[in-house]
C-alpha positions, -999 to +999 in steps of 0.1 A: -140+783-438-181+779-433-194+796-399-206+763-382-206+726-385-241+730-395-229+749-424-207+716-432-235+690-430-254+708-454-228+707-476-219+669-471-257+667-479-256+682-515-224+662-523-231+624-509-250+603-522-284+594-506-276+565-490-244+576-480-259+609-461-283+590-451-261+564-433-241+592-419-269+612-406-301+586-394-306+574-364-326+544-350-361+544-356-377+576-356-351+591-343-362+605-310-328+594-295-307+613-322-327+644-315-327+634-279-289+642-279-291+674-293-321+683-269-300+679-236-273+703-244-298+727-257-315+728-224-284+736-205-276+769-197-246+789-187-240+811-155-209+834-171-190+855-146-179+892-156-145+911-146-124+884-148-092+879-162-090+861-194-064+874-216-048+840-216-068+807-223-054+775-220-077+748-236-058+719-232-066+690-206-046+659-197-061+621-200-039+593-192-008+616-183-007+627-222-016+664-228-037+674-253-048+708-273-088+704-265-109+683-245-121+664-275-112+632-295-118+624-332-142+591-325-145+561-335-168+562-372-169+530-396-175+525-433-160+564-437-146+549-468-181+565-483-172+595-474-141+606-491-106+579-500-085+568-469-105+582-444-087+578-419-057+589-429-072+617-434-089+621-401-058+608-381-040+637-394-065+661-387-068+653-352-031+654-346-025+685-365-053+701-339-035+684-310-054+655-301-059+619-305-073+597-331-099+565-325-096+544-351-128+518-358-131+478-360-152+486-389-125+512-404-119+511-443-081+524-440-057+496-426-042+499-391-013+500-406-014+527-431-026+550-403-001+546-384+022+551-417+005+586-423+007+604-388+029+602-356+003+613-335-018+595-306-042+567-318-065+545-299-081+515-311-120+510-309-128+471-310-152+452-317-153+413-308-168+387-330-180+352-324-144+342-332-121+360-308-091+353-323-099+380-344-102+407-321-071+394-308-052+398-341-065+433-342-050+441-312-018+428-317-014+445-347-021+481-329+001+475-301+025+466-327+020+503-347+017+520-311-018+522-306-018+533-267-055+529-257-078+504-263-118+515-264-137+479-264-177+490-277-205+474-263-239+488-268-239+468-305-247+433-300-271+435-328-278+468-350-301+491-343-333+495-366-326+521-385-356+527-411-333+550-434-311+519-444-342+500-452-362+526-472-326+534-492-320+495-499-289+501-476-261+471-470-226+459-480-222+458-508-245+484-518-266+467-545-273+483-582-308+494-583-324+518-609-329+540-580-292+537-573-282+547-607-301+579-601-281+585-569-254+582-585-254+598-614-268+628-598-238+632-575-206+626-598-182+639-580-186+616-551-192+586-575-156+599-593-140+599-560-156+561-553-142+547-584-109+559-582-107+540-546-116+511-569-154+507-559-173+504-527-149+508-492-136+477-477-136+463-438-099+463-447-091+451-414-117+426-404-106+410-436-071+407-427-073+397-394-099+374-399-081+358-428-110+362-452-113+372-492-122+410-502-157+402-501-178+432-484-207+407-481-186+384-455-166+414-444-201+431-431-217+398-418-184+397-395-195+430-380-230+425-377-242+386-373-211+373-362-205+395-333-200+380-299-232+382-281-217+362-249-193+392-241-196+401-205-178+420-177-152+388-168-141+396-204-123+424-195-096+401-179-100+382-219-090+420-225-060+425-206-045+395-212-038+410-251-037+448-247-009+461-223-020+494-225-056+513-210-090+499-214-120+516-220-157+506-221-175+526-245-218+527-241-223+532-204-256+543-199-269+537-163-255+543-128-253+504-125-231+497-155-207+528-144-199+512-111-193+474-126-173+491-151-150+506-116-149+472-097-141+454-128-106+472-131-113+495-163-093+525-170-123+547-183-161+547-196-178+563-225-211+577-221-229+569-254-257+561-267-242+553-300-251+588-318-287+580-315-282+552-333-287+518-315-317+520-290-347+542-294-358+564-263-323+557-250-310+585-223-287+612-239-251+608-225-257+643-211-286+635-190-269+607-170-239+620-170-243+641-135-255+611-114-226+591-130-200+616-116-219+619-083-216+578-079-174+578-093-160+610-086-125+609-097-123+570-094-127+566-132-120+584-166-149+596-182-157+606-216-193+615-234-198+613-271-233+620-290-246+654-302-215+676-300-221+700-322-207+731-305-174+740-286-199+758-260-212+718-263-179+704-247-181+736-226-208+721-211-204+681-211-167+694-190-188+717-168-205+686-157-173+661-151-168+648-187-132+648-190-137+652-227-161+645-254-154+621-284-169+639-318-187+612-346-204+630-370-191+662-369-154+654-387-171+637-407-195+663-416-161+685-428-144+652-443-182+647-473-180+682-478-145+693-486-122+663-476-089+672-455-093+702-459-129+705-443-126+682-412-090+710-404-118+735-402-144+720-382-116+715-356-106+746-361-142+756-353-149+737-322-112+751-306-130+784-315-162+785-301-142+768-271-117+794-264-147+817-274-166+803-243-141+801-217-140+834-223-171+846-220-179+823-189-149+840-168-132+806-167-100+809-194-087+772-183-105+739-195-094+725-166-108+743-140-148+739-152-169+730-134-210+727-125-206+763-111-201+776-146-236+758-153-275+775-141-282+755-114-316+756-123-307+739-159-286+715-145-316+699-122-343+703-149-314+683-170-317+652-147-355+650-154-358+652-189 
């Protein structure tokens, strides 16, 4: 095992491709949101209490009634395909073995079904909806039918962010064959081995059942990108529930505003993202409006933060301030590049940790009980200005 998930993305480095690091790692434009992310937990301090009891730590916290190891969930990531063959499965597994659940992407390259085949554990669907709905529908159906028990609808992705990386690195689906690909790959051949023996480039194995259309990445990509639903708005939710019998969560709540429609519109939860940095430039980290977001719910609504969770004294804090628990992006998929199943087991394994390692050292041995007390007050204002 590597000390940190730091350690792990340097490793997924040396072994991906360019363009597939690259696509795993960059962020929109310059990337001031990406390093935004990081920025807000690194201003936050601690206020640790001494001479307390904590022979005992309980990490586990409870969402939806279901108890879980950590406060953390394996997020929703697409095209993982280029990271290592049936990604999913492989992540699925590795949440569940670590005791929690599983999101599972619209723009996944495992099937729904096969997923469900290789673990017994707790998955959610992420979804997005295209121009034709019928599709989203058919996903839906088909995770209801494997036992999918939450549904996390995305909607900070109308239209891709610009992301400069992809463009200098020729980057789309399918990847074409430059010169400078050829160099890629051939300098990297044990990821190009793994690649062929998944027969090639990773499909949108799902859009391309559902949706009824040939193995061809082109179309399967231009359904996620072009052809998404750019109408979608909050009387959709009722569209929603009238094909998902399970809870509903909105995932890329960024404002006050969008928190409280999210409430009066009947939804069971709200993700605080700003899609890893990768969407809109100069975008808020989920961090920083996550305080005035609890002030205006309370306990009204489930809330979760994703983006630049790096740390378990990270969810430490994003709890601390009323997250109920963090989804993690990159970081699985940091330990999934770099040594497969075997690497995103330790990067779990890491994060529990530097968890239990925290609770500790703050005085406060149950998850469940932080709170903004455990945080510097003075951080925690200078937080909201940033």
């Amino acid at each position: 095992m590597l000390p940190a998930i730091k350690d792990y993305r340097e490793l997924a480095r040396q072994r991906l491709s360019r363009f597939a690091f690259d696509y795993l790692e960059g962020g929109a434009e310059d990337g001031r949101t990406l390093a935004r992310n990081r920025e807000a937990y690194e201003q936050l301090l601690f206020s640790p209490r001494i001479l307390k009891d904590v022979a005992h730590v309980d990490a586990s916290i409870e969402i939806f009634g279901n108890r879980q190891g950590m406060p953390v969930l394996v997020g929703p990531t697409g095209l993982n395909g280029l990271y290592w063959p049936r990604a999913e499965e492989v992540l699925a597994q590795a949440a569940h073995a670590a005791g929690v659940p599983f999101i599972m992407s619209t723009a996944s390259t495992s099937l729904i079904e096969d997923v469900r085949a290789a673990t017994s554990g707790e998955l959610w669907l992420q979804l997005y909806v295209q121009q034709d709905r019928s599709i989203a529908e058919d996903i839906m159906r088909r995770a209801q039918a494997c036992g999918f028990t939450t549904l996390m609808l995305t909607v900070d992705t109308t239209v891709h962010g610009k992301r400069d990386h992809d463009v200098r690195n020729g980057f789309r689906m399918p990847v074409p064959f430059t010169p400078r690909l050829f160099v890629d790959l051939v300098t990297h051949p044990r990821w190009c081995a793994r690649m062929l023996r998944q027969g090639g480039s990773p499909q949108l194995v799902n859009l391309a059942r559902s949706s009824g259309m040939p193995g061809s990445l082109a179309r399967q990509a231009a359904a996620i990108s072009r052809q998404m639903n750019l109408s979608l708005g909050w009387a959709d939710i009722a569209w929603l529930r009238d094909h998902w019998r399970g809870k509903v969560i909105v995932k890329g709540v960024l404002s006050v505003e969008d928190a409280l429609d999210a409430r009066a519109h009947g939804v069971d939860g709200i993700v605080l993202s700003n899609h890893g940095g990768r969407q809109l430039e100069s975008a808020p980290s989920p961090l920083e409006v996550l305080p005035s977001v609890m002030d205006a719910l309370g306990d009204s609504l489930t809330v979760l933060v994703d983006s630049g969770v790096r740390r378990g004294s990270d969810v430490a804090k994003a709890c601390a301030l009323g997250a109920k628990a963090v989804l993690l992006g990159r970081a699985p998929l940091y330990g999934l590049a770099a040594s497969g199943p075997r690497g995103v087991a330790e990067v779990l394994g890491i994060l529990r940790e530097e968890f239990e390692i925290t609770l500790r050292l703050l005085g406060r041995p149950v998850a469940g009980s932080l709170d903004a007390s455990a945080l510097s007050p003075d951080y925690r204002e200078r937080l909201g200005r940033l």
